[in-house]
C-alpha positions as CSV (number, residue, x, y, z in Angstrom):
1,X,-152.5,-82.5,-184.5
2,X,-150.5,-82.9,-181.2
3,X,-146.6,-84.2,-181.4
4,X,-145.8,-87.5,-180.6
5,X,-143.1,-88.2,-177.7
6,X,-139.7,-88.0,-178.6
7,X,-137.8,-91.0,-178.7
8,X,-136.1,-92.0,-175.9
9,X,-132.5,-94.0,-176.2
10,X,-133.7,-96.9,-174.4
11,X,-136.4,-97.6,-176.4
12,X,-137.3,-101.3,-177.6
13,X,-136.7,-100.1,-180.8
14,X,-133.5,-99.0,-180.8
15,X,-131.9,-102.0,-178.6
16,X,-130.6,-103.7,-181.9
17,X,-128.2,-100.9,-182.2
18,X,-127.2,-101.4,-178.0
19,X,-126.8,-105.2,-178.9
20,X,-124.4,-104.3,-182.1
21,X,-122.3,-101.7,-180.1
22,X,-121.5,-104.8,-177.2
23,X,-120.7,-107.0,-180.2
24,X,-118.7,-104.5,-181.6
25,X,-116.8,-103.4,-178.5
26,X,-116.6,-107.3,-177.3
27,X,-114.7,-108.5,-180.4
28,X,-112.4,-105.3,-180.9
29,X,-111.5,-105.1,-177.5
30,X,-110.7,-108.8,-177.5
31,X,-108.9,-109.3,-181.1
32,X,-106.9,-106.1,-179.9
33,X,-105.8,-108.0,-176.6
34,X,-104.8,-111.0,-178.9
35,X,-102.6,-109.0,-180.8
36,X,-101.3,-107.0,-178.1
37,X,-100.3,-110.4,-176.5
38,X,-98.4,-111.7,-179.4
39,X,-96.7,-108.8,-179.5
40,X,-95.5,-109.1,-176.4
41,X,-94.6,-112.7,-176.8
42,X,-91.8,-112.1,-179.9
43,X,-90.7,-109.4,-177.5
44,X,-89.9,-112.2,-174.8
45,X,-88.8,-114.5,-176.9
46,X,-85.8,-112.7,-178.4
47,X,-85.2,-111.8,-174.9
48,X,-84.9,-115.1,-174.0
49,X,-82.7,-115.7,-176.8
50,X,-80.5,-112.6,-176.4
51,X,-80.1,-114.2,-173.0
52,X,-78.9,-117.6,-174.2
53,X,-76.6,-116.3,-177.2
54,X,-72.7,-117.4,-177.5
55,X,-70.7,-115.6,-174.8
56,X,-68.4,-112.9,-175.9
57,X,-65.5,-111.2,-174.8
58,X,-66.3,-108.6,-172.3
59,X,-63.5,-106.7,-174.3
60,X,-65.4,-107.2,-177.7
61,X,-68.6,-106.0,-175.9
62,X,-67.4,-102.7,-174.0
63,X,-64.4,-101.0,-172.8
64,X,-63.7,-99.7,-169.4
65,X,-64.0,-96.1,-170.4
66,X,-67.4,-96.9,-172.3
67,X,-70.8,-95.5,-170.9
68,X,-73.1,-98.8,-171.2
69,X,-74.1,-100.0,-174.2
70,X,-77.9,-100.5,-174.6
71,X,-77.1,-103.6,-177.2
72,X,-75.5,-105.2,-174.5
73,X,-78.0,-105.2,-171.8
74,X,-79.1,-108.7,-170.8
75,X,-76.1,-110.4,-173.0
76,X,-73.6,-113.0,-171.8
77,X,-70.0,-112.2,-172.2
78,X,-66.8,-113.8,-170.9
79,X,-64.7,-112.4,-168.0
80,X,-60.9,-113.2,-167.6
81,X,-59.2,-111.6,-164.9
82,X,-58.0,-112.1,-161.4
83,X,-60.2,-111.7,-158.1
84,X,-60.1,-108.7,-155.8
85,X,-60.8,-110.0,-152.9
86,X,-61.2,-106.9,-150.8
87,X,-63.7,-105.3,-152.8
88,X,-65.7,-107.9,-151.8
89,X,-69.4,-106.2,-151.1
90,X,-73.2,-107.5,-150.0
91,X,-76.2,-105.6,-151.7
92,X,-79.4,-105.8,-149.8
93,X,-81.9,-108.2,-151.5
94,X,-85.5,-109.1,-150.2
95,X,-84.6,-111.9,-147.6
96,X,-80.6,-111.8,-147.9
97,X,-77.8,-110.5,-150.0
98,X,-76.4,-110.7,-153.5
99,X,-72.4,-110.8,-152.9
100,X,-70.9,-108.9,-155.2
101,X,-67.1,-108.9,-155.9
102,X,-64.5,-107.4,-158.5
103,X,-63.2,-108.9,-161.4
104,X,-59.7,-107.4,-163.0
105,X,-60.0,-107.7,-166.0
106,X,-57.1,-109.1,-167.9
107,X,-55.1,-109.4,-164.3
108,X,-54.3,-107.9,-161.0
109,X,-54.2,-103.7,-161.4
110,X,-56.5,-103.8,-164.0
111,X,-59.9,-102.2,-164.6
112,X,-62.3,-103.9,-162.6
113,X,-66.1,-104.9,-163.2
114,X,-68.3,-106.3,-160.3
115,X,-69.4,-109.7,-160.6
116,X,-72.3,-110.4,-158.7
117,X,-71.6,-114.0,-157.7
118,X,-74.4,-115.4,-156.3
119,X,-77.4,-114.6,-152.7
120,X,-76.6,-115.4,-149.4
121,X,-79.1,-115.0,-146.4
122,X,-75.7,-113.4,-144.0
123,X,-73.7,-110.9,-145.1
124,X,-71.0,-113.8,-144.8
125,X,-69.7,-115.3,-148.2
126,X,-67.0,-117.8,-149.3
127,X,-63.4,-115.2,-150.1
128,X,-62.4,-115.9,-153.5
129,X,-59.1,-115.3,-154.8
130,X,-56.3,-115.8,-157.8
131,X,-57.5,-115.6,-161.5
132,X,-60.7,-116.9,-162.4
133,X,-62.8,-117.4,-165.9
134,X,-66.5,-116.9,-165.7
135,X,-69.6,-116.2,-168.2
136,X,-71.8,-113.1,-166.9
137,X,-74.9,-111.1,-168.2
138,X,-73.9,-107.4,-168.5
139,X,-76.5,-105.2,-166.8
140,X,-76.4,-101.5,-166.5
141,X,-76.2,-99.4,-162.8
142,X,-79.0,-98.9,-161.5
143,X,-81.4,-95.8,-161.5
144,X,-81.2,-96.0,-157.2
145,X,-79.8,-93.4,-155.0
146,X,-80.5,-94.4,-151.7
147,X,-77.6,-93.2,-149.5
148,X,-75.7,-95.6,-147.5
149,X,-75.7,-94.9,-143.8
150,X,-72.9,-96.3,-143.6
151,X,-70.0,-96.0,-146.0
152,X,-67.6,-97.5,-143.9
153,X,-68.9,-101.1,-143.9
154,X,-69.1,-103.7,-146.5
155,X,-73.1,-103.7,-147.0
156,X,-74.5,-101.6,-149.6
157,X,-78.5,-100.7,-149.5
158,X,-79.0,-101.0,-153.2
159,X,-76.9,-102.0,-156.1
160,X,-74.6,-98.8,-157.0
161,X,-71.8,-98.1,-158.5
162,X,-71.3,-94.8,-156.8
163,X,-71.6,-96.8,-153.5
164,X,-69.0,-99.4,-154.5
165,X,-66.2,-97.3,-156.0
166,X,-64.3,-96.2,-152.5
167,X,-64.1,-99.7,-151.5
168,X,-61.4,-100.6,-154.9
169,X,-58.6,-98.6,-155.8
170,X,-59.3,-99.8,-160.0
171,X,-61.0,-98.4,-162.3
172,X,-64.6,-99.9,-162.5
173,X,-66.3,-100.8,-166.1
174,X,-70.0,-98.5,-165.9
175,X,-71.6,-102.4,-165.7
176,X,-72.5,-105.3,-163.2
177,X,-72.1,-108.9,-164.2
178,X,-74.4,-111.2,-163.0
179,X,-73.1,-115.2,-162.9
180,X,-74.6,-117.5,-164.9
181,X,-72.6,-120.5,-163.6
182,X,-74.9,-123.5,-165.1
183,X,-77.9,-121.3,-166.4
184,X,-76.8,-121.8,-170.1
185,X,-76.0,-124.3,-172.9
186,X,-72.8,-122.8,-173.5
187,X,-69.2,-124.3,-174.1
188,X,-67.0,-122.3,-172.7
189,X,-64.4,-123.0,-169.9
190,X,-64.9,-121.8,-166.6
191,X,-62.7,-121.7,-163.4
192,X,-63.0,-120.5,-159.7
193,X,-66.4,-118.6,-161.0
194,X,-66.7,-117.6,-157.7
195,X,-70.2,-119.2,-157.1
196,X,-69.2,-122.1,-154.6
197,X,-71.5,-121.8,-151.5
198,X,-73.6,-119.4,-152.6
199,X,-77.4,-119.6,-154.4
200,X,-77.9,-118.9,-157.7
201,X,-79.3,-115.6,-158.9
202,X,-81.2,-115.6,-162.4
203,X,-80.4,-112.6,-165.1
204,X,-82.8,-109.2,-162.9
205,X,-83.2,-107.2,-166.4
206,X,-82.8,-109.7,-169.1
207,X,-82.1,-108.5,-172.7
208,X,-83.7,-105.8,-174.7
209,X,-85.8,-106.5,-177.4
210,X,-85.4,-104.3,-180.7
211,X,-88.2,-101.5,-181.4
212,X,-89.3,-103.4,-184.4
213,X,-89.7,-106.8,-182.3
214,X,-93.6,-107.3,-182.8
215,X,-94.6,-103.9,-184.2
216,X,-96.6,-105.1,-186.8
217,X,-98.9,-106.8,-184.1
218,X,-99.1,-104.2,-181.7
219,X,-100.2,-102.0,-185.0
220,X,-102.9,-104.9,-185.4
221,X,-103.9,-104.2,-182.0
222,X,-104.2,-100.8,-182.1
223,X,-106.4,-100.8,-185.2
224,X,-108.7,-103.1,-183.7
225,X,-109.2,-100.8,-180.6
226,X,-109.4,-97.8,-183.1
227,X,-111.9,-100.1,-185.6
228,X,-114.0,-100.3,-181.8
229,X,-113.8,-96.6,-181.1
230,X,-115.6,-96.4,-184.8
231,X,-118.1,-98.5,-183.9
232,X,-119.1,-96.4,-180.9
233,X,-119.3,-92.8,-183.1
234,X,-121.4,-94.7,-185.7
235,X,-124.0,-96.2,-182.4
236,X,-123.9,-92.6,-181.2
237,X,-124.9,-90.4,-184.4
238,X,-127.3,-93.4,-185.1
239,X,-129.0,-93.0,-181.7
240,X,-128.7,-89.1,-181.6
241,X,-130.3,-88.7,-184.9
242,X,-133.3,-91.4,-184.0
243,X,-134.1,-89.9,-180.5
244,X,-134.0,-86.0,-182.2
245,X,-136.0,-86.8,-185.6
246,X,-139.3,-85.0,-185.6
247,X,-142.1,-87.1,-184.6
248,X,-145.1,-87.5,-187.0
249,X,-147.7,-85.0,-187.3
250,X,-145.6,-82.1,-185.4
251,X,-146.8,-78.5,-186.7
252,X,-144.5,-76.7,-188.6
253,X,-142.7,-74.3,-187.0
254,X,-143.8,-70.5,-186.9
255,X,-141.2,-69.1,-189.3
256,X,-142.0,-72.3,-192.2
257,X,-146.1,-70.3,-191.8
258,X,-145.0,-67.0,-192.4
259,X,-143.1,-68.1,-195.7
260,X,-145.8,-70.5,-196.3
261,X,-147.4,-69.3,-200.0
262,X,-151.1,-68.5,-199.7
263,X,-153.1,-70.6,-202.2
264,X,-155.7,-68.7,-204.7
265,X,-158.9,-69.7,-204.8
């Protein structure tokens, strides 16, 4: 007897197992994405509220000597100090300039950490002077290293440290300090923040969320997308083994004959 055709994987027959493997793959994929996505939302939202915590004392948070902190990016502390008005720099910004001037902490000769006060479209800003109060997120220096063309001016390409330390004769803290004049619910005192004229700039890194913030979501999702990479081993051995079983009526092979046993008569 002659051997039927071997199955083919697009057969009629097997499109209930093509129409499982979508469902499958649809609803994994999906629940995974949900998961993922609340992960990511308890990461925001202790951001957020990382951002929004009591102010405190930039002293309490760091010293001047300190490499940054990874707690502390993102957090508000409180700067007391006096103005140095010479240090006074503008950092290139998409349309404009963030002004950017130095704080002494704790009064003139001091260490110094640089404020960055607020955006300007000119590299023209109002001079601030005497001592001054302020609230401030702490972020780190940033991973840039364009050169500056021109070290002898007051405009920096990119927000450095390395690039602002010849124009103050203090010690700088290894931090900016971004303003939050009137971006938080906080009461604490502030005077001569140093904001007056200029447009506001929101927190550029915000805080860091622990590792453990929405772990046991992301988990979720990645079991879901494993639970979908199941589904598509058990469609393939399914369809391999129905396209490859031998059809009906197919003679047995030559080596099955010769061990065949002969029947008596």
């Amino acid at each position: 007897m002659s051997s039927a055709a071997v199955l083919p994987w697009w057969s009629p027959r097997l499109w209930g197992a093509h129409a499982l493997l979508v469902v499958a793959l649809a609803a994994t994929i999906a629940l995974g994405y949900w998961q993922w996505h609340v992960s990511q939302d308890h990461r925001s939202a202790q951001v957020a509220s990382i951002a929004h915590e009591q102010p405190r004392p930039l002293s309490a948070v760091m010293g001047h000597n300190d490499p940054f902190p990874d707690a502390a990016l993102g957090r508000p502390v409180s700067i007391q100090g006096s103005w140095v008005p010479q240090g006074t720099l503008f950092v290139h910004q998409p349309g404009g300039y963030w002004v950017v001037s130095p704080v002494a902490v704790g009064g003139p000769g001091q260490p110094a950490i640089y404020v960055i006060r607020g955006f300007t479209r000119t590299p023209h800003a109002p001079t601030v002077a005497g001592t001054t109060s302020l609230v401030a997120w702490l972020e780190p220096d940033g991973s840039d290293t364009t050169p500056d063309p021109n070290p002898r001016d007051d405009i920096l390409p990119s927000l450095q440290l390395s690039l602002a330390v010849p124009h103050v004769r203090q010690q700088l803290y290894s931090a900016w300090a971004v303003s939050a004049d009137g971006q938080g619910a906080w009461n604490v005192a502030q005077t001569n923040d140093g904001t007056a004229g200029l447009m506001r700039v929101a927190n550029p890194g915000g805080g860091k969320a622990s590792v453990t913030t929405g772990l046991r979501n992301l988990l979720y999702a990645i079991e879901w997308w494993l639970f979908g990479c199941f589904a598509i081993y058990i469609w393939w051995r399914y369809v391999r083994d129905a396209t490859r079983q031998a059809p009906v009526g197919e003679p047995a092979s030559a080596d099955t004959q010769d061990h065949a046993v002969t029947s008596q008569p």
